[in-house]
SEMAR-78847 format. One record per atom (N, C-alpha, C, O): residue in three letters; atom name; x, y, z. Coordinates in pm, 1 decimal. Example, Ala and Ser with C-alpha at 12.3 -4.5 7.8 and 13.67 -1.06 7.14 Angstrom:
<atoms>
+-----+----+----------+----------+----------+
|  aa | at |        X |        Y |        Z |
+-----+----+----------+----------+----------+
| ALA |  N |   1319.0 |   -569.0 |    780.0 |
| ALA | CA |   1230.0 |   -450.0 |    780.0 |
| ALA |  C |   1320.0 |   -330.0 |    780.0 |
| ALA |  O |   1423.6 |   -331.9 |    846.5 |
| SER |  N |   1285.0 |   -225.0 |    708.0 |
| SER | CA |   1367.0 |   -106.0 |    714.0 |
| SER |  C |   1290.0 |      3.0 |    787.0 |
| SER |  O |   1340.9 |    113.8 |    803.9 |
+-----+----+----------+----------+----------+
</atoms>
This chain:
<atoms>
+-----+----+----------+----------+----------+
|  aa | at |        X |        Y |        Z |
+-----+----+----------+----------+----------+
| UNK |  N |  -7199.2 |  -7517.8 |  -9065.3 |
| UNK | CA |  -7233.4 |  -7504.1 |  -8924.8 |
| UNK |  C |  -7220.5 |  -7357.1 |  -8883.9 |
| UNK |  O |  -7121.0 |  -7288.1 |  -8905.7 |
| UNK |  N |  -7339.7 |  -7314.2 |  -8818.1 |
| UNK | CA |  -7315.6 |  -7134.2 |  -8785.9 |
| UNK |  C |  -7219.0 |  -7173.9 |  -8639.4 |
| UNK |  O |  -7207.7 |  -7260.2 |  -8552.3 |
| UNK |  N |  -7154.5 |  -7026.0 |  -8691.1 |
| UNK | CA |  -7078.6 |  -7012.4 |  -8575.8 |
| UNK |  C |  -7138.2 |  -6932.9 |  -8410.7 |
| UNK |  O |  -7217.6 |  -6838.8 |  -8412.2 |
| UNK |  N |  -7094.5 |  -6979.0 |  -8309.3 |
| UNK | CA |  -7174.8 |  -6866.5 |  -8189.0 |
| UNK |  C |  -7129.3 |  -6753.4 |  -8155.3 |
| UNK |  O |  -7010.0 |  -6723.5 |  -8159.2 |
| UNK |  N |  -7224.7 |  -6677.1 |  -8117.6 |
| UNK | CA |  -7209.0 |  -6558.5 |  -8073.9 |
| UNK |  C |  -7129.2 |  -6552.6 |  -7955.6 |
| UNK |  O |  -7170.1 |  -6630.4 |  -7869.4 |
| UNK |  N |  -6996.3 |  -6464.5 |  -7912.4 |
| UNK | CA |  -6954.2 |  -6439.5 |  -7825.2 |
| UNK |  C |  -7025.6 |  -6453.3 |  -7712.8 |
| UNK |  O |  -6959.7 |  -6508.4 |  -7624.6 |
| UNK |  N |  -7204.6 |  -6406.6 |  -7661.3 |
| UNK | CA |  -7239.6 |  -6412.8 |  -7602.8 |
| UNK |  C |  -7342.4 |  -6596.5 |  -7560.6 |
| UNK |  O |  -7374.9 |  -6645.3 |  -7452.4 |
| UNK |  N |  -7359.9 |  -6641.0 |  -7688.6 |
| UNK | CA |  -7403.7 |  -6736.6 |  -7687.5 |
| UNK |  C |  -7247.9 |  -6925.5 |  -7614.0 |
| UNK |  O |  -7257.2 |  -7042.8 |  -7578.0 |
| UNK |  N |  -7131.6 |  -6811.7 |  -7639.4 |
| UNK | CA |  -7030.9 |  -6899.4 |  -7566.3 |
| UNK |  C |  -7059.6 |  -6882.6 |  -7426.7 |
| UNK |  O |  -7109.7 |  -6963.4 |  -7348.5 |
| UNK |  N |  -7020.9 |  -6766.8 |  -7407.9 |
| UNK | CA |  -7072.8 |  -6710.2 |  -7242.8 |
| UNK |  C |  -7124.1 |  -6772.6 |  -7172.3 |
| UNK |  O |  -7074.0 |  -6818.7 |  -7069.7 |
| UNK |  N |  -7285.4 |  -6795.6 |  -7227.6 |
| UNK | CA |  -7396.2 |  -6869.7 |  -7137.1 |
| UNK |  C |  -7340.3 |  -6974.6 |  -7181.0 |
| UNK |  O |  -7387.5 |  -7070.0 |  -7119.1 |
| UNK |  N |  -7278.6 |  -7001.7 |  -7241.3 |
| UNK | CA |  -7309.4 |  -7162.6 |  -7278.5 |
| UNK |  C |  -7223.9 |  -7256.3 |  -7144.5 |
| UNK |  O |  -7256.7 |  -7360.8 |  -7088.3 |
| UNK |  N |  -7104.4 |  -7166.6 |  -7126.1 |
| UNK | CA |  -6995.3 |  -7177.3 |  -7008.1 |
| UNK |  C |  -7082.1 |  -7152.4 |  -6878.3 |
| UNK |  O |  -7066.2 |  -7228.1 |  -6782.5 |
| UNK |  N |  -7162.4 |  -7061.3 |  -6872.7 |
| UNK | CA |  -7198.8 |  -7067.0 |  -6774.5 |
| UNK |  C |  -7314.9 |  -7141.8 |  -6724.9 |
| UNK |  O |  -7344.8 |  -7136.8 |  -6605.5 |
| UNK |  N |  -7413.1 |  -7242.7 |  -6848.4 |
| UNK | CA |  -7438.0 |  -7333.1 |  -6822.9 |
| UNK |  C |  -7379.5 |  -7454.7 |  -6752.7 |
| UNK |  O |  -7440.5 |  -7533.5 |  -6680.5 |
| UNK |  N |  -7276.9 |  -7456.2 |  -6779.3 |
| UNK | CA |  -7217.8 |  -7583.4 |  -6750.2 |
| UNK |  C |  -7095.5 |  -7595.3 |  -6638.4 |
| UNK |  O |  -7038.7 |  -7697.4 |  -6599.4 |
| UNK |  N |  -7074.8 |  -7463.4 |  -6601.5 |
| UNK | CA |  -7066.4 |  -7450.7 |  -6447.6 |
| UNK |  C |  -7165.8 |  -7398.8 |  -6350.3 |
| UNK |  O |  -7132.8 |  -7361.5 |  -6237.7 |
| UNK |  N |  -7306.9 |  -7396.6 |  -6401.5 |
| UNK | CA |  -7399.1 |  -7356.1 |  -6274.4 |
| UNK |  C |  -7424.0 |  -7464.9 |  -6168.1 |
| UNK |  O |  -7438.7 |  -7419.2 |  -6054.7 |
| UNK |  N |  -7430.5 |  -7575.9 |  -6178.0 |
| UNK | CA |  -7462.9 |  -7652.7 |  -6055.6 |
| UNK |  C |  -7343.0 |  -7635.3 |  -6014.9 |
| UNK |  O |  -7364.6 |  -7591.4 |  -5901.9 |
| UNK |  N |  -7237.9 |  -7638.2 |  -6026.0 |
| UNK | CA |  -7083.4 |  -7628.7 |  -5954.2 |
| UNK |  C |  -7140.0 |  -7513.8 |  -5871.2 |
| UNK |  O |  -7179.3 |  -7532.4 |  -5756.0 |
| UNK |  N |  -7143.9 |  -7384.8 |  -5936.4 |
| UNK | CA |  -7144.5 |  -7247.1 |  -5874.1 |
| UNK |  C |  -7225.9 |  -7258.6 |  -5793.1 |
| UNK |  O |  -7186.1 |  -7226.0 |  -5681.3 |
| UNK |  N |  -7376.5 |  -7308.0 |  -5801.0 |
| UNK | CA |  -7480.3 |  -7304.4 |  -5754.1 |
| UNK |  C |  -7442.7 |  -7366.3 |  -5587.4 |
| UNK |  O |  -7420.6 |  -7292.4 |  -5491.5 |
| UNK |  N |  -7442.6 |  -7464.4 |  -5584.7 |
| UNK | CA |  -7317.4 |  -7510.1 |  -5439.3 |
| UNK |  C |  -7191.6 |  -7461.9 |  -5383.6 |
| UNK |  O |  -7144.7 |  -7532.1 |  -5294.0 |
| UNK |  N |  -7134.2 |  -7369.4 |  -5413.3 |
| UNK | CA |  -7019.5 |  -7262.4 |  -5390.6 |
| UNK |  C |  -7062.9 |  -7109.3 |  -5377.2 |
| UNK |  O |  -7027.5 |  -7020.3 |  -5299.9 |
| UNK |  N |  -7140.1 |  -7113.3 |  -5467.4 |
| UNK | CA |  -7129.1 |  -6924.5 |  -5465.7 |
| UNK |  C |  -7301.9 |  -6911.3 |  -5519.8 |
| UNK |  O |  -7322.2 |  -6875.6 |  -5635.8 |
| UNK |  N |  -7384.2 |  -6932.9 |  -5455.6 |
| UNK | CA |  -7518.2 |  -6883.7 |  -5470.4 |
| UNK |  C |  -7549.2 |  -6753.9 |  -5450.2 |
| UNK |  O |  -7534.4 |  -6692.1 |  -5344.8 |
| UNK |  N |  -7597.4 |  -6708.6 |  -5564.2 |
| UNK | CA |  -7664.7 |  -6547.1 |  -5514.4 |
| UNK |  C |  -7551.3 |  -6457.3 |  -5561.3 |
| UNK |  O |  -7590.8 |  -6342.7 |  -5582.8 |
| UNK |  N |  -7426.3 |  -6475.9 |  -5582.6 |
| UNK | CA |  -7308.4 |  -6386.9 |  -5633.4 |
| UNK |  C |  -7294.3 |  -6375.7 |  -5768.5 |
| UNK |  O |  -7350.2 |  -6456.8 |  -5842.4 |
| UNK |  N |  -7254.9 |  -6323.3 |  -5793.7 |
| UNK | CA |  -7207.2 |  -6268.7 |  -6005.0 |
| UNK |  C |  -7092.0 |  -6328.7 |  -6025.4 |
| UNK |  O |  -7015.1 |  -6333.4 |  -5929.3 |
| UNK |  N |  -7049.1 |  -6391.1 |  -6157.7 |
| UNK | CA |  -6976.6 |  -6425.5 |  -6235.5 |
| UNK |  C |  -6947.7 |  -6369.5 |  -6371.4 |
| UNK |  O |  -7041.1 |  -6332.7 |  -6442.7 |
| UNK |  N |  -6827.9 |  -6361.6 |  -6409.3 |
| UNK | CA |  -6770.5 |  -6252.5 |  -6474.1 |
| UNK |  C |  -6734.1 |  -6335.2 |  -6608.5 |
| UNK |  O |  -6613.4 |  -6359.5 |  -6605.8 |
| UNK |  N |  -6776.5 |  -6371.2 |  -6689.4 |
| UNK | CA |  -6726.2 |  -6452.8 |  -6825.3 |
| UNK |  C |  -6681.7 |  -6370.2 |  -6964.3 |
| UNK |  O |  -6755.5 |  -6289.9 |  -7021.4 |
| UNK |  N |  -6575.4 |  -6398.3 |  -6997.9 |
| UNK | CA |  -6560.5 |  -6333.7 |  -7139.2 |
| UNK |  C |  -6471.5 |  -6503.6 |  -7230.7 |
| UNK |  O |  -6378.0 |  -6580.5 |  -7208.0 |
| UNK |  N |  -6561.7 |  -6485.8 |  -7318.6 |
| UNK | CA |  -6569.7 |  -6608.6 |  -7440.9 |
| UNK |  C |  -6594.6 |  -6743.0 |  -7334.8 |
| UNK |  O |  -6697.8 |  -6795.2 |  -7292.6 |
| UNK |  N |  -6449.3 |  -6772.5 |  -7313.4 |
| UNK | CA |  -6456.9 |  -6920.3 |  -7220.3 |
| UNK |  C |  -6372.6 |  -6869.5 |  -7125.9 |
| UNK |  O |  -6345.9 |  -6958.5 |  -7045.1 |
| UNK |  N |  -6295.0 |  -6721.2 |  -7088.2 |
| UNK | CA |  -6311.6 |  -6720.2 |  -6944.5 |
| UNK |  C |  -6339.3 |  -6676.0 |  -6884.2 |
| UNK |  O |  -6394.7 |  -6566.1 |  -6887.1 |
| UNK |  N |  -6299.2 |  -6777.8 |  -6753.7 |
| UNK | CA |  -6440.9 |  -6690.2 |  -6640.5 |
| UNK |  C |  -6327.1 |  -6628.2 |  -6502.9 |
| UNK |  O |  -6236.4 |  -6703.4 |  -6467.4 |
| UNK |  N |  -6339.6 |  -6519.0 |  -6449.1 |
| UNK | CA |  -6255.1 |  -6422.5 |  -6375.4 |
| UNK |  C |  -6298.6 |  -6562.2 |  -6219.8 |
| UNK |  O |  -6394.7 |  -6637.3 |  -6202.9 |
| UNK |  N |  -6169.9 |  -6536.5 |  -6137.9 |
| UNK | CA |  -6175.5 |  -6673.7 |  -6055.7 |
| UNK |  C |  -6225.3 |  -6633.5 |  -5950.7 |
| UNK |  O |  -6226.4 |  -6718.2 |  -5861.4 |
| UNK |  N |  -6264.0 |  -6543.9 |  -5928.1 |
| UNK | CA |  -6310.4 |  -6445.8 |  -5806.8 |
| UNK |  C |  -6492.7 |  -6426.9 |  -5831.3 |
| UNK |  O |  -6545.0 |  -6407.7 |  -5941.0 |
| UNK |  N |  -6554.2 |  -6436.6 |  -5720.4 |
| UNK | CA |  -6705.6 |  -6428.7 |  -5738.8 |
| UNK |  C |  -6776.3 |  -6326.5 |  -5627.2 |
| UNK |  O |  -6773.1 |  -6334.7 |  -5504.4 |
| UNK |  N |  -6832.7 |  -6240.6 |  -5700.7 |
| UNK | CA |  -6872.0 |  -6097.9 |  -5588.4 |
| UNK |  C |  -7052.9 |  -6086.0 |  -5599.1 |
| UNK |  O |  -7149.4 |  -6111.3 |  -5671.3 |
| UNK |  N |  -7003.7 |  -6016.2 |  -5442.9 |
| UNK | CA |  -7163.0 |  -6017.5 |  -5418.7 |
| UNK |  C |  -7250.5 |  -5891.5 |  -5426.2 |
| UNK |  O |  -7360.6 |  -5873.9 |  -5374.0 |
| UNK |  N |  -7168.8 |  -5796.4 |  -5512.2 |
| UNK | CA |  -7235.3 |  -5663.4 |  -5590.6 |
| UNK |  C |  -7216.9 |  -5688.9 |  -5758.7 |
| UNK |  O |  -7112.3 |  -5714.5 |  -5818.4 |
| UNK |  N |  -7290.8 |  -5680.4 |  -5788.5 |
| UNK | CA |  -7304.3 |  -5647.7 |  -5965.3 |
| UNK |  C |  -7189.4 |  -5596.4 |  -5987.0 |
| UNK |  O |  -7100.9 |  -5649.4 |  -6054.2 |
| UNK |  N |  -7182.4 |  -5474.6 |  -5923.4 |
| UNK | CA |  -7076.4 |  -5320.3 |  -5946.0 |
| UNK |  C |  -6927.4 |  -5368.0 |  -5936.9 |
| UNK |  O |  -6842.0 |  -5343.1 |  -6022.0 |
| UNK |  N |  -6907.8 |  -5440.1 |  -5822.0 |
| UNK | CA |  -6789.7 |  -5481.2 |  -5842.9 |
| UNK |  C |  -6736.7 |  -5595.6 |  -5898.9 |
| UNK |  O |  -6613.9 |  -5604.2 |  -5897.3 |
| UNK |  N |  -6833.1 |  -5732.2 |  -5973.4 |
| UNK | CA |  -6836.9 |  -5757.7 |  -6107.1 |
| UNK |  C |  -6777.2 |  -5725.2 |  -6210.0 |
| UNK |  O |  -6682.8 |  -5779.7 |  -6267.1 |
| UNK |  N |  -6854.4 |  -5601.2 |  -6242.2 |
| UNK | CA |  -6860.7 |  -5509.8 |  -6330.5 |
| UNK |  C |  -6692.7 |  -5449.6 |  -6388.6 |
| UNK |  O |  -6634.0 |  -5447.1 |  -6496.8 |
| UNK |  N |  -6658.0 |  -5400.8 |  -6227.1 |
| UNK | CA |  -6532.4 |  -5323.9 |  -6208.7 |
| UNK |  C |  -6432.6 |  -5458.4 |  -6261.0 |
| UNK |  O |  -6321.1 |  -5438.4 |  -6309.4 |
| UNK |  N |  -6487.0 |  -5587.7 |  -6244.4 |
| UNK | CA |  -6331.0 |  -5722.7 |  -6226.2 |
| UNK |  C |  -6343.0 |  -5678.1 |  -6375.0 |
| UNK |  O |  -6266.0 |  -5597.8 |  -6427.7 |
| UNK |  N |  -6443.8 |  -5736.2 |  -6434.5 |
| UNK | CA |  -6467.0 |  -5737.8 |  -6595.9 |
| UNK |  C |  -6389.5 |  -5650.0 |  -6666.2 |
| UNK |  O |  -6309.5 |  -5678.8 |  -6755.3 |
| UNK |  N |  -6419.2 |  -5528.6 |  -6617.9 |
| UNK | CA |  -6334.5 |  -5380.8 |  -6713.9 |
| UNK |  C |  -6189.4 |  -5416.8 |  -6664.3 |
| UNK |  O |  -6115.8 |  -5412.0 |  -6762.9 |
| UNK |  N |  -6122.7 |  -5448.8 |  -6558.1 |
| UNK | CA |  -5976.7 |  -5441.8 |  -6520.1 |
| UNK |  C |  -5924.6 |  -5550.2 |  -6536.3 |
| UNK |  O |  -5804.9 |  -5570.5 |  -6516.1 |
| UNK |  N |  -6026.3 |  -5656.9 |  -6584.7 |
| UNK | CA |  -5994.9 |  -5786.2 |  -6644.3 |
| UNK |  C |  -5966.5 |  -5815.3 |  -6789.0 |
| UNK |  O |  -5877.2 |  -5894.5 |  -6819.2 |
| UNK |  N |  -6045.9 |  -5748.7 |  -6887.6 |
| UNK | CA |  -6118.7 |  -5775.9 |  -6998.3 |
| UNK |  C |  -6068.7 |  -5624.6 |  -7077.1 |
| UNK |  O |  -6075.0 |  -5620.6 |  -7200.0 |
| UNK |  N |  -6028.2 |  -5524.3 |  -7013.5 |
| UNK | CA |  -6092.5 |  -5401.8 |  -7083.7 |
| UNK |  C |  -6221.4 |  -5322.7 |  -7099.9 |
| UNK |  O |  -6332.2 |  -5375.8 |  -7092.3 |
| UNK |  N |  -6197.0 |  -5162.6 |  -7127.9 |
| UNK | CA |  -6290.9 |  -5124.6 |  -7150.5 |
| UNK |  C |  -6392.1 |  -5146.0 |  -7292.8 |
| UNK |  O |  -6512.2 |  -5129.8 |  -7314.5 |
| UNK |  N |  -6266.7 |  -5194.0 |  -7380.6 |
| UNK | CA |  -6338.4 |  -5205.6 |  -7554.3 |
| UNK |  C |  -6370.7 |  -5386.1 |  -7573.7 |
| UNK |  O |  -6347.7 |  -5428.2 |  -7687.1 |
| UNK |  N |  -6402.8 |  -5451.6 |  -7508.0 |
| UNK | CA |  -6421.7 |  -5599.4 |  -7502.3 |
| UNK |  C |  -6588.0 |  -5636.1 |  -7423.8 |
| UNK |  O |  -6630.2 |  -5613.9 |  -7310.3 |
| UNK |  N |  -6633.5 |  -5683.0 |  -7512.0 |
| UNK | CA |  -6748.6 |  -5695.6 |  -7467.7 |
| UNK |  C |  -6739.3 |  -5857.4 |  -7321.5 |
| UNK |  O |  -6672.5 |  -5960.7 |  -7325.5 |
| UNK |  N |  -6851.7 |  -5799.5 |  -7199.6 |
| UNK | CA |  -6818.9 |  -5989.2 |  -7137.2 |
| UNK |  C |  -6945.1 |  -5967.1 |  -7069.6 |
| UNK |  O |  -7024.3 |  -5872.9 |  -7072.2 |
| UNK |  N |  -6943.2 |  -6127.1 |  -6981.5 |
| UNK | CA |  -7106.1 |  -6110.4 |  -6909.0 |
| UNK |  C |  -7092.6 |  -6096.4 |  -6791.8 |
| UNK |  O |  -6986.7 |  -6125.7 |  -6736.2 |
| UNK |  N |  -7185.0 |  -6053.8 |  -6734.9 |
| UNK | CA |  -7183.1 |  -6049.7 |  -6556.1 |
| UNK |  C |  -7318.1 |  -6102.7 |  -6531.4 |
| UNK |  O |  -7417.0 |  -6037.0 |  -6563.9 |
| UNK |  N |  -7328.6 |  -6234.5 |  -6467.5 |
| UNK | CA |  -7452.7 |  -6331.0 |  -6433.6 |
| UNK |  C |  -7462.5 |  -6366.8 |  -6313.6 |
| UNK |  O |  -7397.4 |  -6455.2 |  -6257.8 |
| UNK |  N |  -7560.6 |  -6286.2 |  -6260.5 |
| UNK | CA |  -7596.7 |  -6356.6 |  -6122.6 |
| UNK |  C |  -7599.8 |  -6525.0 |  -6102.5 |
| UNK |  O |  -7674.9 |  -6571.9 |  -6188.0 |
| UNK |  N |  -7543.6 |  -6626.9 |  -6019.1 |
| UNK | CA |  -7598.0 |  -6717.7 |  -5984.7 |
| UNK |  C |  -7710.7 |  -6758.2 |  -5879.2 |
| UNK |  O |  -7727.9 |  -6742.0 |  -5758.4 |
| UNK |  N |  -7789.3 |  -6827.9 |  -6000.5 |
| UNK | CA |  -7921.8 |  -6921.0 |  -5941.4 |
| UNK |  C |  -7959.2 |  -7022.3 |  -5987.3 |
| UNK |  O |  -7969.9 |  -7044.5 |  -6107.9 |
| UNK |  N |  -7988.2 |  -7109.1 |  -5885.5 |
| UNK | CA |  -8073.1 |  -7257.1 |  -5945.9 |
| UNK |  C |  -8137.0 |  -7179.3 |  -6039.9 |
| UNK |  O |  -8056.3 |  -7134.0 |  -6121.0 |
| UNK |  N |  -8254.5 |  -7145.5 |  -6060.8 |
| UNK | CA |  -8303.1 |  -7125.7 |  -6169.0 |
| UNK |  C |  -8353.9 |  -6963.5 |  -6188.9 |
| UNK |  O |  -8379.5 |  -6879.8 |  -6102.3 |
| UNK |  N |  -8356.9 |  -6955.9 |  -6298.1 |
| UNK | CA |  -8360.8 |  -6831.0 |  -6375.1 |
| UNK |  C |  -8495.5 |  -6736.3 |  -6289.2 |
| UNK |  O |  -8612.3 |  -6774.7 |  -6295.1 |
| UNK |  N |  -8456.6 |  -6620.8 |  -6218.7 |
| UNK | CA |  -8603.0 |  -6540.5 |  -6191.8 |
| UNK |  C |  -8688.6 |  -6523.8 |  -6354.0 |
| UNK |  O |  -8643.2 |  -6525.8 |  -6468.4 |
| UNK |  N |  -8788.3 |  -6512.0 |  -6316.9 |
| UNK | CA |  -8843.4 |  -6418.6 |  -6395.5 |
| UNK |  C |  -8910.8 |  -6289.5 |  -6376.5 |
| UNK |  O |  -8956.7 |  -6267.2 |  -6264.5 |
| UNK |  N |  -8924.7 |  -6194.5 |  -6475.4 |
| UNK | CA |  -8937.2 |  -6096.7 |  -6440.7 |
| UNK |  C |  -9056.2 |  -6049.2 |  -6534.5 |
| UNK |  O |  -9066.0 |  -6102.9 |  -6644.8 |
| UNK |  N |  -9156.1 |  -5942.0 |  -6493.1 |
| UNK | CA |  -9316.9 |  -5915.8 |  -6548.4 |
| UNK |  C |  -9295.7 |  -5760.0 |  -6570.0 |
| UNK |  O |  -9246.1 |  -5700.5 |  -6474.4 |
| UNK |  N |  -9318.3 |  -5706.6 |  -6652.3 |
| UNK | CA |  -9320.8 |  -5557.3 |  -6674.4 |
| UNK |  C |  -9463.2 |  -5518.0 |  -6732.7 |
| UNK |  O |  -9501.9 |  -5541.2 |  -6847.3 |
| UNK |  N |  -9498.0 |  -5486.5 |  -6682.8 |
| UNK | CA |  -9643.7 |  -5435.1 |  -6646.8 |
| UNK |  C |  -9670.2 |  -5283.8 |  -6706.2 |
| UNK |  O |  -9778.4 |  -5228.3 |  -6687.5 |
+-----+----+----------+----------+----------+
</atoms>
């Protein structure tokens, strides 16, 4: 059985709290590293960003994911 990618845990967590989030905290970022997730939810990327590093470290990789019902997409032209 392959094992997952640090990042493939990530989403995977954050699959399975998006309808939770999605009814609590729409439109804000969530901060995940492996399976955890920082308990606090912000409504700048940046300060995300900032929980993650003072959470996690600077040498630790984690995610910062906007919540949405569903995924934008995006066209680069």
């Amino acid at each position: 059985m392959e094992t997952a990618t640090p990042l493939q845990t990530e989403l995977k967590v954050f699959e399975e709290h998006r309808q939770e989030w999605v009814r609590s905290h729409l439109g804000k970022f969530v901060v995940i590293q492996d399976r955890n997730v920082v308990q606090d939810f912000f409504d700048e990327f940046e300060d995300a960003f900032r929980a993650g590093i003072r959470k996690f470290g600077g040498d630790r990789d984690f995610l910062v994911k906007q919540i949405w019902k569903t995924q934008p997409v995006y066209f680069v032209v």
